[in-house]
MARPA-841382 format. One record per residue (C-alpha): y, z, x; residue in one letter. Coordinates in steps of 0.25 Angstrom, whole numbers, padded with zeros to 4 digits, always signed. Each point is the difference from the previous one (the first is absolute). Layout:
// residues N
YZXa;...
END
This chain:
// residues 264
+0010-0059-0073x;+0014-0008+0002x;+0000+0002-0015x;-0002+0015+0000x;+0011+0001+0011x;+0010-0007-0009x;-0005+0008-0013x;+0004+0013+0009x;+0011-0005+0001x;+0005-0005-0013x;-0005+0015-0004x;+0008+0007+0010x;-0011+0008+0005x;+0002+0002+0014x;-0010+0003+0011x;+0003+0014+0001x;-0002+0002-0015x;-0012-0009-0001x;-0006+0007+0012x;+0001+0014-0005x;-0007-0005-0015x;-0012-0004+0007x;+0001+0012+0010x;+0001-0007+0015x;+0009-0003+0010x;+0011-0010-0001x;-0007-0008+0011x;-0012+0000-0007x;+0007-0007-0011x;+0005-0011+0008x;-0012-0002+0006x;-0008+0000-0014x;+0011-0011-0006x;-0002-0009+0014x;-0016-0003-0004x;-0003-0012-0006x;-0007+0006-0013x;+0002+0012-0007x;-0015+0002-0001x;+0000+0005+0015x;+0009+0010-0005x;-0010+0015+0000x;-0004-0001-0014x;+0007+0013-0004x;+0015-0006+0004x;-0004-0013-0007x;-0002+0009-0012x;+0012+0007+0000x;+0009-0012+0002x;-0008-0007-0011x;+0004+0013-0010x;+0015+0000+0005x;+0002-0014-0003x;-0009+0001-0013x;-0010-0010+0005x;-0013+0001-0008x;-0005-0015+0003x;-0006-0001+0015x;+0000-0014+0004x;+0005-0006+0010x;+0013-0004-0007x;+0002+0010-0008x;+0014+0005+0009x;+0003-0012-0002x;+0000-0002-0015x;+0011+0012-0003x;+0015-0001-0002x;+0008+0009+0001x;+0009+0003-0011x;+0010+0012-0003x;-0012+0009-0009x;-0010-0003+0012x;+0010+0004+0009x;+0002+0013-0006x;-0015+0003-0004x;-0003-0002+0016x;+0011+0009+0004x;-0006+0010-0010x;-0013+0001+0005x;+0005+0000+0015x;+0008+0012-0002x;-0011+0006-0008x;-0010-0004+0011x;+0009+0006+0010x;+0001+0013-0009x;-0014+0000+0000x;-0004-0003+0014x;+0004+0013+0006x;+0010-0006+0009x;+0001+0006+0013x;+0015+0007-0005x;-0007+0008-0010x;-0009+0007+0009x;+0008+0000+0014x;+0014+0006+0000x;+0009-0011+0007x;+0012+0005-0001x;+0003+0003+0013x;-0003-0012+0006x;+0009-0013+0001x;-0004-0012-0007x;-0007-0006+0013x;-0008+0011+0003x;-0005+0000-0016x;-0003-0013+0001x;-0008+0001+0013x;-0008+0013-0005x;-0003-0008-0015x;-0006-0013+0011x;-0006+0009+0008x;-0008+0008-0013x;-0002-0013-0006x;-0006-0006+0011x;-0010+0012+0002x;-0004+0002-0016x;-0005-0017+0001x;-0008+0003+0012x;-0006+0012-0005x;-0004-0008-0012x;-0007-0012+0007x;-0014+0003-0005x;-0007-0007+0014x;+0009+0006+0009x;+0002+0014-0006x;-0008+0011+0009x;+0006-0008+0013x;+0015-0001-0006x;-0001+0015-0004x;-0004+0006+0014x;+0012-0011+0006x;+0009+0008-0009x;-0005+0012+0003x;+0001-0002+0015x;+0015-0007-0003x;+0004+0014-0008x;-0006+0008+0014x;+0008-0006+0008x;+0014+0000-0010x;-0003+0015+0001x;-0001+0000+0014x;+0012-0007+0004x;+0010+0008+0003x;-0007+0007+0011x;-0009-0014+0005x;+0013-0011+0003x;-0010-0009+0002x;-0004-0002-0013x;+0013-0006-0003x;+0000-0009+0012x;-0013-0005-0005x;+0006-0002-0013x;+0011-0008+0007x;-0010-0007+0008x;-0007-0007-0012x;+0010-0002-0007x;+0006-0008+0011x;-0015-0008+0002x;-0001-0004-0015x;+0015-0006+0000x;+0006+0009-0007x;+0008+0005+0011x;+0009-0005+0011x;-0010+0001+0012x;+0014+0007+0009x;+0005+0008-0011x;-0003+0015+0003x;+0005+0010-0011x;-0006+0012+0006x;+0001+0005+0016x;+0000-0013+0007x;-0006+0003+0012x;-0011+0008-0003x;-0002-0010-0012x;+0002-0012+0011x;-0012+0006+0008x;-0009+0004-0011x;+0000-0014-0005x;+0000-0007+0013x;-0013+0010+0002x;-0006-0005-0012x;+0004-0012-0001x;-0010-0002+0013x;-0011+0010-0005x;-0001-0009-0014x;-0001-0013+0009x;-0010+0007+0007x;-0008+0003-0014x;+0003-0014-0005x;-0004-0009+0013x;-0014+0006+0001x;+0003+0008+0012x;-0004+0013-0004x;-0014+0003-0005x;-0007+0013-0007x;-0008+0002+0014x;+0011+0000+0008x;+0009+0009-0008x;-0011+0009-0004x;+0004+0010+0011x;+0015-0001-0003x;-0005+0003-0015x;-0007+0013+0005x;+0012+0004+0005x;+0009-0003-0013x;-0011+0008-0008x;+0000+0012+0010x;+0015+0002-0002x;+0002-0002-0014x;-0013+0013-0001x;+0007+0007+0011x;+0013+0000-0009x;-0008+0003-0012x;-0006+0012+0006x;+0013+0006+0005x;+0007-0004-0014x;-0012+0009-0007x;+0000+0010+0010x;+0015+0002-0002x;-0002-0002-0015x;-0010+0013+0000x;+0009+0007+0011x;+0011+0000-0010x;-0010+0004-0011x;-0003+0014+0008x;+0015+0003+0002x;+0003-0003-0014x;-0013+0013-0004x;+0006+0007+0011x;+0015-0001-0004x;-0005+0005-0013x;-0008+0010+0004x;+0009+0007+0008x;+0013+0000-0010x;-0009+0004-0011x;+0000-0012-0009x;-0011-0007-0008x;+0009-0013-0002x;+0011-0007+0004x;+0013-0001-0008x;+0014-0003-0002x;+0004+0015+0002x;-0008+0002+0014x;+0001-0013+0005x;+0011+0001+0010x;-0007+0014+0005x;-0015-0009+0001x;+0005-0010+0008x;+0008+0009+0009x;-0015+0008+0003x;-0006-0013+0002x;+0008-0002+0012x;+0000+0013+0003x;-0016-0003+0002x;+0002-0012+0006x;+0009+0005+0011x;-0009+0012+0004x;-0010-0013+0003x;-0012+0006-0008x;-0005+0005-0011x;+0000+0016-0003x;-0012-0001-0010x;-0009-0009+0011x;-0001+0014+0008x;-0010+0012-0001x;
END
């Protein structure tokens, strides 16, 4: 693998590059060229680099055996660019314009890191519904502060962040983590159990239906002043010519605290 480094190298292919071509996160790259044997690489990553640097021999020395001259160099950078081309690169399908170079690099990391762990063949159904739950709680954030401490709070417990470094309200996100700092040590300790949580459970469940009951309730209310704004302007549909005068009956009925068409 020392050689491979050096090769890189000599090739000028850097880790931003080389992760892009074989469609991971530069992290992962870094990780992938710190193993000892390029056969624990995934197989498909061994492949690609294999075709990039024009490798059809696959013994253990084969990296080893090439030199690099100035018609090598060039066929290499041929095919990354093509390979890049070809790739469907995260800037032909997202438009990044509008974000500065620090914030396009995180999102590429970040999808990246995503699109390898929904490709893990032994962890697949478990890595979708984490990604699922991870794009929940993205949509929820700006009305849940939380999530963000919770963010901050791992980040802080796998190293990756100063443990007093507080980038959002720092009280609330000093609290929240002193808070589950102390229910995590509970967790891990072994001093909780499902038998003594089970009623603190019940209660969670019976406040997340309580909530979902009032959000369809208030879903279908909605729905019966949507007919009734309708119904009582004359229209069959909503457009861009009545719009205004729509939602102006709509809290017209709201305001008179019922609805017209619910009476005999």
């Amino acid at each position: 693998m020392k050689r491979l480094n050096e090769l890189l190298q000599e090739l000028g292919i850097s880790k931003v590059r080389l992760a892009k071509y074989l469609g991971v996160s530069r992290q992962m790259v870094y990780n992938y060229l710190e193993l000892d044997d390029i056969n624990k690489w995934p197989k498909e990553k061994k492949i690609l680099l294999y075709k990039l640097l024009d490798i059809t021999d696959d013994s253990e020395h084969a990296i080893e055996k090439i030199t690099v001259t100035t018609d090598y160099l060039m066929s290499v950078e041929n095919r990354l660019n093509q390979g890049l081309k070809n790739s469907g690169d995260i800037d032909n399908y997202l438009d990044l314009k509008n974000l500065n170079k620090e914030a396009q690099t995180l999102l590429t990391d970040i999808i990246n890191l995503i699109k390898e762990s929904l490709e893990d063949e032994n962890h697949q159904e478990e890595n979708y519904y984490t990604f699922l739950y991870l794009f929940h709680m993205l949509q929820s954030m700006n009305n849940v502060p939380e999530i963000k401490y919770i963010f901050g709070y791992m980040s802080k417990i796998t190293g990756f962040t100063k443990p007093n470094e507080f980038k959002f309200n720092e009280d609330k996100q000093f609290i929240f983590e002193s808070i589950l700092y102390t229910a995590l040590n509970l967790y891990n300790n072994g001093g909780a159990s499902r038998s003594k949580l089970s009623e603190s459970h019940r209660r969670f469940v019976e406040e997340i239906e309580k909530k979902n009951e009032e959000k369809l309730s208030r879903t279908q209310q909605l729905n019966a002043i949507k007919i009734q704004a309708l119904k009582e302007l004359g229209y069959t549909e909503i457009n861009p010519s009545n719009a205004d005068e729509f939602l102006e009956k709509i809290a017209e009925i709201e305001s008179r605290g019922s609805i017209i068409g619910d009476k005999k």
